[in-house]
Structures are given as C-alpha cells and as structure tokens.
N, C-alpha and C positions, 0 to 999 in steps of 0.2 A: 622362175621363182618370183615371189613379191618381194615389198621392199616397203620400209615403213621409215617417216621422220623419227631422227633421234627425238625422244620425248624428253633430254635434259638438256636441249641447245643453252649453250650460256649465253648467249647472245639473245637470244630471244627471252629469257630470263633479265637481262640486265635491263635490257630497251623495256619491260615489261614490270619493271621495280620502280619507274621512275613517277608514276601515279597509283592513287588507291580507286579501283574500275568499279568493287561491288561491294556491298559490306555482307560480308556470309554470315549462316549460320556456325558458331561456334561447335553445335555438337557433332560437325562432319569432320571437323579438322581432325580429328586420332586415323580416319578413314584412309588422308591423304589424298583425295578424291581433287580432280582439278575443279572450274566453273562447268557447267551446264554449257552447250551451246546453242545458242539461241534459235528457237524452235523444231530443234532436233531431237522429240519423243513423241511416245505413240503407246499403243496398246493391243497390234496385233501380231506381233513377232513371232517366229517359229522356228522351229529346230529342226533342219533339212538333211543333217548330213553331218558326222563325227567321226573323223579322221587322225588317229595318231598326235590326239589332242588337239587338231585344228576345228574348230565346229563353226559350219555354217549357218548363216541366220538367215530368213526372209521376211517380209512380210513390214520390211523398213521403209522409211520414206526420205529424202533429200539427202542422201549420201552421195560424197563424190571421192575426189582420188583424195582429197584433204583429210578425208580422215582417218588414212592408214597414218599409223601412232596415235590415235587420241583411243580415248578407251570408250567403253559402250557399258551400261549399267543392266542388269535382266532381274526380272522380279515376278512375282506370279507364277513361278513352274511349278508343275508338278513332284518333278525328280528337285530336290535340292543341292544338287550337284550342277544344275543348271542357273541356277541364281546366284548374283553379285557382281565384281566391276573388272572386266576382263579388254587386255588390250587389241585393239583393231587392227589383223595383220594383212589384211591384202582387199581393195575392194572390186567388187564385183557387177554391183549395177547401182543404179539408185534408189533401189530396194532391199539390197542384196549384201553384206561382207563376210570374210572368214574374223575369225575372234580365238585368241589362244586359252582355253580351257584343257586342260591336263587331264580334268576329272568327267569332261562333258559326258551327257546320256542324249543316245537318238534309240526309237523316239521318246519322245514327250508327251503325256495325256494332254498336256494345255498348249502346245504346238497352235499356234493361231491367235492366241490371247493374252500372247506374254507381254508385259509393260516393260518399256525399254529407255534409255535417256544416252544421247551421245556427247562424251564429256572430254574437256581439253587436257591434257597433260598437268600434275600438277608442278606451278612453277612455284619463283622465288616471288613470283608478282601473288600467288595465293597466300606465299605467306605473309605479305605485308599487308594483304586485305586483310587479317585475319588478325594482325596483329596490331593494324587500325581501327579493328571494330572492336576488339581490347579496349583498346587506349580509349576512347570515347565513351565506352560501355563505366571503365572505372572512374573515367573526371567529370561523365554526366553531361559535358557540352562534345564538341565535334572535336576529332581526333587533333586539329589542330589548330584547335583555339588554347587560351592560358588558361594554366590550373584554378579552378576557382581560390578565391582565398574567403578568409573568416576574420573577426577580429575577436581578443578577447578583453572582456570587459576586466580589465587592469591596465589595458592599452589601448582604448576602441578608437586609436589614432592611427594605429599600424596595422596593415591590413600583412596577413601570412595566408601562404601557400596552406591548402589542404590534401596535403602531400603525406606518404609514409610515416616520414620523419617524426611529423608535428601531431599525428595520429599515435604514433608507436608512445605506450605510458600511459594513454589515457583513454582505452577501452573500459568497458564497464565493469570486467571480471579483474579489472589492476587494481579496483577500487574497492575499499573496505568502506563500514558505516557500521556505525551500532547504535540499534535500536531496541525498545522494550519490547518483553513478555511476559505478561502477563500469568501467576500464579492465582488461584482464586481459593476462599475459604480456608487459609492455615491456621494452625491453631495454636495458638503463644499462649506459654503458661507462666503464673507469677514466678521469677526468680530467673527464669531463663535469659542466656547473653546471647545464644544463637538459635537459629532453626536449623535442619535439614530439608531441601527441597528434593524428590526424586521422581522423576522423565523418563522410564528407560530408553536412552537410544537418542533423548532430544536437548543432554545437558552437557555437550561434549566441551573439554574444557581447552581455553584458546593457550596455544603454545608458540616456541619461536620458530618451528618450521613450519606450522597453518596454523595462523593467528586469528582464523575464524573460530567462531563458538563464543562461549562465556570467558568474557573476561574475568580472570583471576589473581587475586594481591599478592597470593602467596605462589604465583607461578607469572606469564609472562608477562601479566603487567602491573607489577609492581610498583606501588608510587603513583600508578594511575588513579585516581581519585574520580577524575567524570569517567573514566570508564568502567569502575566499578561499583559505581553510586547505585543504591538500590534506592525505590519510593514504598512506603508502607500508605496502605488507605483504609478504612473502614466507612461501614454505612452508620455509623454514627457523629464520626467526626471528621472534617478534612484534612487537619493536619493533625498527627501527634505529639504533645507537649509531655515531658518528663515532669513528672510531680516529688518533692519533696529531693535532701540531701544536694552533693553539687550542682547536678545535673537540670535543678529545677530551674522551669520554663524555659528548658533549651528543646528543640528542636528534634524529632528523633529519625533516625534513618537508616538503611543498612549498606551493609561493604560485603561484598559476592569474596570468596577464597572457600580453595578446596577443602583442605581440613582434612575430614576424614571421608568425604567423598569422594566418588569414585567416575571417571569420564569413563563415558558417557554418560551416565545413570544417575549423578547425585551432584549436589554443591551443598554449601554450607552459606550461609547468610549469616554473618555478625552483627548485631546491635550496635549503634553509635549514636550519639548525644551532641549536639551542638548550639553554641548559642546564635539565638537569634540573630539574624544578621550577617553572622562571623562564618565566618571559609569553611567547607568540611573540613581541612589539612588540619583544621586547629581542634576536630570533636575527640570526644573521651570517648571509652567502650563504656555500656550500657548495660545494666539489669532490668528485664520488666518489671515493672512498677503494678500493682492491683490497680492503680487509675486507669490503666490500657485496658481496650476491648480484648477480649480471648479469642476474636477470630480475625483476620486481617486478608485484604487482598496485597499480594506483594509483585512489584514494578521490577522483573531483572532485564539486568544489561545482556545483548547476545549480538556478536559481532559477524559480518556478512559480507560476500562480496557482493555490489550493486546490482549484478546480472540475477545472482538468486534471489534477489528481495520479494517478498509479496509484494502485492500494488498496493497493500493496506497497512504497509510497514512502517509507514512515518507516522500515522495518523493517532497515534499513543503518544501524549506528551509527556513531558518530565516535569516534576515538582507540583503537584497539586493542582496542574492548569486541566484542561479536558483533558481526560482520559480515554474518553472512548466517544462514540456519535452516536452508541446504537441506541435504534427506533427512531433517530432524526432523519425520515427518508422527505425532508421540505430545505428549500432554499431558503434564502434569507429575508425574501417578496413573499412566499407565499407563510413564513413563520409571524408577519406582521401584517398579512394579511390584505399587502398590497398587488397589483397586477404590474407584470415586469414591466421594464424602463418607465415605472410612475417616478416621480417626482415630486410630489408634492402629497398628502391626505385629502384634498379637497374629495369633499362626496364619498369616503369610505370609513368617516367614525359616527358612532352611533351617540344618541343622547347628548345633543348639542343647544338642549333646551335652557331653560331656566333654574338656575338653582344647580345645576352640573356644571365640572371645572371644564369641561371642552366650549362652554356655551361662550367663556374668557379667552378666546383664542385670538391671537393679535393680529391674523389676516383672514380673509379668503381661500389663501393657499397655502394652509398651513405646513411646513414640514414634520417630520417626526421631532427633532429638537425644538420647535415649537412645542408641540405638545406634552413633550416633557418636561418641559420648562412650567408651562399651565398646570401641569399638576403637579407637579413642584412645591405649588405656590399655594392651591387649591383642590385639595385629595376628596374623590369621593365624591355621593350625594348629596346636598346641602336641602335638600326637602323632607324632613321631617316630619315625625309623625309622634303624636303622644306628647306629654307637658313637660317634656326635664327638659329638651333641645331645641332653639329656636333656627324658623329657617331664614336661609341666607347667611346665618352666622360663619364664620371662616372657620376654620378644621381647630385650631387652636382657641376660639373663645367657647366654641362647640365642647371641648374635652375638657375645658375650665368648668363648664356647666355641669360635664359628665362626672367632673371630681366632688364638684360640690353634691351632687344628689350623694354619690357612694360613700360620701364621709358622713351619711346619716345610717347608712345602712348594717346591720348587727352581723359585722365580723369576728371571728377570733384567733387570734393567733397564737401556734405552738411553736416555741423551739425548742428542736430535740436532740444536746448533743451528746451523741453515741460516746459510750464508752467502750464498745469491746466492735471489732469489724462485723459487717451483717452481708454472709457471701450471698451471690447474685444468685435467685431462683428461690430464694428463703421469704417464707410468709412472716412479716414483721408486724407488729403490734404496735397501736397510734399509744404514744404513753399518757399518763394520766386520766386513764378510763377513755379517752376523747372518744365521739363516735362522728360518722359523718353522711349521708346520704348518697350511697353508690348512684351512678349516673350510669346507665345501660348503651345510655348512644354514646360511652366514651370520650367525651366533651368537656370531661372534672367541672359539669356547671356548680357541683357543692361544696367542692373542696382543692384549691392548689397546692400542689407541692414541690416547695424546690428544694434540691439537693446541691453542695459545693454553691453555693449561689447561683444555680440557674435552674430556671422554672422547665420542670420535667412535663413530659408529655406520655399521659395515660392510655393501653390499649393493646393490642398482638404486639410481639417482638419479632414477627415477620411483615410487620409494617413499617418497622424502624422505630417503635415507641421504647419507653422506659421502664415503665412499671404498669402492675396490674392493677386497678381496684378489685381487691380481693372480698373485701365485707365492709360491714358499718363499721367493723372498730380494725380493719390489720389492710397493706398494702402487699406486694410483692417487685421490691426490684429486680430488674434485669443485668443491672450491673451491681458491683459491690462496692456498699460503703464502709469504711474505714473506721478504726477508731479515733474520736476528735473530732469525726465532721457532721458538719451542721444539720440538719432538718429540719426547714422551716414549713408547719401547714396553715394554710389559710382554710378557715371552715366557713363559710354561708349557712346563716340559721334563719 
C-alpha cells in the first residue's frame, strides 16, 4: 500500500504562521486550495488508468515521493468528471502519481493535453497570507504598517485613525441635503393664497421614518422654515414685492405643506409676505396681488441622501442669486476674453486710441480692475460726430450738452390717471384724442411710456417686453394696470 503526509500537521502549520510567504489571490480562497509549488505545471497530462476511484496520471514532470499528500490541480478534459483539485495518493515516478478521484473517467479524449498544477496542502500559513493581503488591501499601505490617519478641519491638529469606527456615520447614503427643483410656467391667479403643484411619482412627501423627498410644515418638518422656503421667479422681475394694504413692499415667497395633496403626486405651496430684511419666521400669509405676473417659475425644496444626488444638484441657488448656468458652456478666461493663467489685459483690449476710456489706462499692464476703474470714470466714445456734442468732453459735460439740445426739442407730455383697472392683453386708447407715430423696429423712437413709474419697454411678450404699439392712437399692455395708477406718455412731434 501507499502512504501519504498528513496534510493538517499542526506543526508544520504553526512553524508556517509565523511569516506572510506570498500575497494570494483572494478569489481562490472559498477553493481552500493551498500555494502552487514552485514550478510544478505542465500541459500534457493523461489519464492512464481508473481504479476503484484511484486514477493514474502521466505525462507529469518533477515529481517525487514529497508529494504524496499535496494535491494536483487537472483542467482541460474532456470528461468533466476529470477536472478539479484532487489529493496525491501514492507516487510513482517522476512523471507518473495515483490521485483520489471517486468519479474519475479512463479514457479521456484529451489524455495527453491536460493542464495540470501541483499544490501544497492548505495550511494555517494560507490563511494568514490571505488575511494579510486583506489587511493591506483595506489600509492601502503594507499589512504592517499603521493605519493611515486623516485630520478633520475643526481639529487639523490631531490627526485620527481611518479606521471603521471614525468611518461608521459618515458614509454618503447617512447623509441628508436638500436641494432645489425647479417647477417651470405656473400659473397664479389674482386672489389666490396657494398653488398646487403635481409630479406623479416625483413629489413624495418627507416623513419621520424616510425624511427624504419634500419637505413639509404641516408633516415632518414642522417649524422648519429653510427647509421649507420655497423661491418664486419670473422673466420679468427678480424679486417679487407685495403692492398695496400690510403687506406692501414686503418680500414675497412660499412655504411647501401638503394640504390637500397627495405623496407622491401633489403638494401645496402657500404664499407668504415678509418684510424686507426681517426673518421668514416673522412673514404673514399672503393673497396675490394683480401687481404679480400670472405665470411664475417656482424654486421647491426636495430632501436626499448625498449618494443619490445628481452631480448637478447644488448648482440651483436660493434667494434670487443664479439660478441656473444654462448655455454658460465658457470659463471665467474665456467669458472676458482672456487666455488662461493671463494676468494682466496687456495686448487683449481693443480701441485704445484717442478719445476712448481705455486710451486713460494707468499702466502698461493693465488689470481688469484697472479697466474698470477707467471706465468708471470715462464711459464710452468721446469722438463725436455732428454739432450738439463736443469731443474729448467727459461723459457728464457730454450729457449736460445732450440735456441742453433736448430741452429745445417739441415734447409732450400725457398723464393718464386710470380710473377703473385695464386687464392685461386689452387694447387701450391714448386719452385726449393723443396720437403718436408707431415705431416698426420697436425702439418707441416716437413715444415713451411709463407705467407705476417705470419706463416700459415696447415689442413680443416672448421677448420679455411690456406692451404693444398697437396704432397711432391705442397701446396694448401685457400686464395689468390698476385703478389709480399713473401713465405717463412722452410723445416726439
């Protein structure tokens, strides 16, 4: 009979824990598979002989009596009953051993070609290779150097372990942020104290067991004021101001609660009013006003964990600052029109001649606050053409000259105050017969108008303009004026 090394000597185990010999691959370790022995494979193995589960191999090279107990690896058969990691029971030359296969097949079609590898027993020394190249693998330095550490900037005096511990809490999916979304084109009508906005499926509303989604006043966050701060915007004005009764020239804004909507699918947006300056915690609720636009883009709060965020998720601010970037696809070099790491405008502004505010520039190597500063001081062409403006004059003796020609010139002026409201989209009639000469390019070169004290601008209202020049004698606004408020026209005859 043969006779094999126990393959679990604890002795040879012990003597064999006491250093780390190789660093494995991790994905063999479920195998159990011991080391490889050093230059002990091949590729032309064969299957001679299958005996009552003993099968003989040939066609090996460097075997000796050592490796009864180590095991031999077989790969490439034909039969798959022949392939995998079987122990070495008795050997037989130095080409030649038996191997215990239970399920062996002779013959084999690939008898001759089988890839083979002769491997060690697996010890207690495998596992601690394996559980050294762990250890190394997760601290990023050598199994046994010190854990790196970090510091954090509220102490970047002390440096911590980046260890479990000081990790556990502060993965990215622990971490909540609430950021804006964007609503676009709603439609507010006079009298209204709320909106409904509805998302199916994207307005789920934040609770106390996942406090992700919209935040809500009248649910889990209650008393939360920045988390429930809504922004109202429009293309006509930046900020919204309340006209008329308390509210006037406060602030206007909204507060997200569910109300009568429904998670996922709905929320409610309440109006609020606040003054200038002063806390939301201190605003009133709010009725629209006919001074407000009738369509509004509206800024809601929507709460997240850090791991789901878009990468475009901060990039929406709060309270009237940018809102968005889009079509800004330029840096801040090439929006000024400089070459990166410039320093200085030498050599990249134009019209640095005579009579022009850059020709005052106080170096060589001007900065951009240089140049701002120059025209600052000195706006514009100063080379003139024609008898009212002389040149060289500065901007301000210049528009002295520009006042005195126009105080000759045959204006007239209407003020028209409304007695009854004139809703937006209504053709209105200039009072007192007036007539005025429509302007085609849009330009009102023959007639201004302002409305609430501020000079309107004529032309599409998907241009962002005010009003139409409708005829020689009628206008049409785009928004609505009130009863009481002013209209002043300036006519050019």
């Amino acid at each position: 009979m043969t006779s094999r090394i126990n393959s679990l000597d604890q002795a040879l185990d012990i003597a064999g824990s006491l250093i780390k010999s190789a660093t494995y691959t991790l994905l063999e370790e479920p195998n159990s598979l011991g080391s490889p022995v050093s230059g002990q494979f091949g590729i032309s193995a064969q299957v001679t002989d299958v005996t009552s589960g003993i099968v003989t191999l040939d066609g090996l090279s460097g075997m000796t009596v050592s490796s009864i107990g180590r095991f031999i690896t077989i790969a490439d058969a034909a039969d798959p009953n022949n392939n995998g990691t079987f122990l070495i029971s008795s050997y037989i030359s130095a080409t030649s051993v038996t191997i215990v296969n239970a399920s062996g097949v002779f013959p084999d079609a690939n008898s001759g070609s089988l890839t083979w590898t002769e491997r060690n027993p697996y010890s207690l020394e495998d596992d601690l290779n394996y559980i050294r190249t762990d250890r190394a693998a997760i601290k990023g330095v050598n199994y046994y150097d010190s854990i790196p550490t970090y510091v954090r900037p509220t102490a970047t005096n002390i440096n911590l372990d980046a260890n479990l511990s000081n990790i556990s809490g502060h993965t990215t999916d622990a971490k909540v942020i609430v950021t804006n979304r964007k609503f676009e084109n709603v439609t507010v009508n006079e009298g209204d104290t709320y909106i409904t906005l509805t998302d199916v499926g994207n307005l789920k509303h934040a609770d106390a067991i996942d406090i992700t989604g919209v935040p809500i006043w009248d649910g889990y966050d209650s008393g939360n004021w920045n988390s429930c701060y809504v922004e109202f915007a429009s293309n006509l004005e930046t900020e919204l101001i309340a006209y008329g009764g308390l509210p006037d020239g406060y602030r206007i804004f909204g507060r997200v609660r569910a109300g009568s909507g429904a998670s996922p699918d709905s929320i409610e947006i309440e109006f609020r009013a606040v003054e200038l300056g002063a806390n939301v915690s201190s605003s009133i609720p709010y009725t629209w006003d006919g001074y407000q636009p009738t369509v509004i883009d509206v800024y809601y709060p929507y709460r997240d964990m850090l791991s789901r965020l878009d990468e475009n998720a901060l990039r929406i601010l709060l309270v009237n600052g940018l809102v968005n970037d889009a079509g800004k696809d330029t840096n801040l070099y090439s929006l000024i029109g400089a070459p990166e790491n410039s320093t200085n405008l030498n050599g990249l502004l134009n019209n640095t001649g005579s009579f022009y505010p850059f020709y005052n520039l106080p170096n060589a190597t001007p900065s951009v606050v240089d140049a701002l500063n120059t025209l600052n001081e000195q706006v514009g062409d100063r080379n003139y053409t024609g008898t009212i403006l002389t040149d060289g004059y500065s901007i301000t003796a210049s528009l002295q000259e520009l006042a005195n020609a126009l105080s000759d010139a045959n204006c007239v002026r209407i003020i028209e105050r409304v007695n009854s409201a004139i809703p937006a989209g209504t053709t209105h009639t200039l009072p007192g017969g007036a007539t005025y000469t429509v302007d085609p390019s849009g330009n009102a070169k023959n007639m201004w108008v302002f409305a609430r004290g501020v000079l309107r601008d004529p032309g599409s209202v998907s241009d962002g303009n005010e009003y139409q020049e409708t005829s020689s004698t009628s206008i049409t606004f785009y928004f609505r004026i009130n009863a009481k408020d002013h209209i002043n026209y300036i006519i050019y005859k």
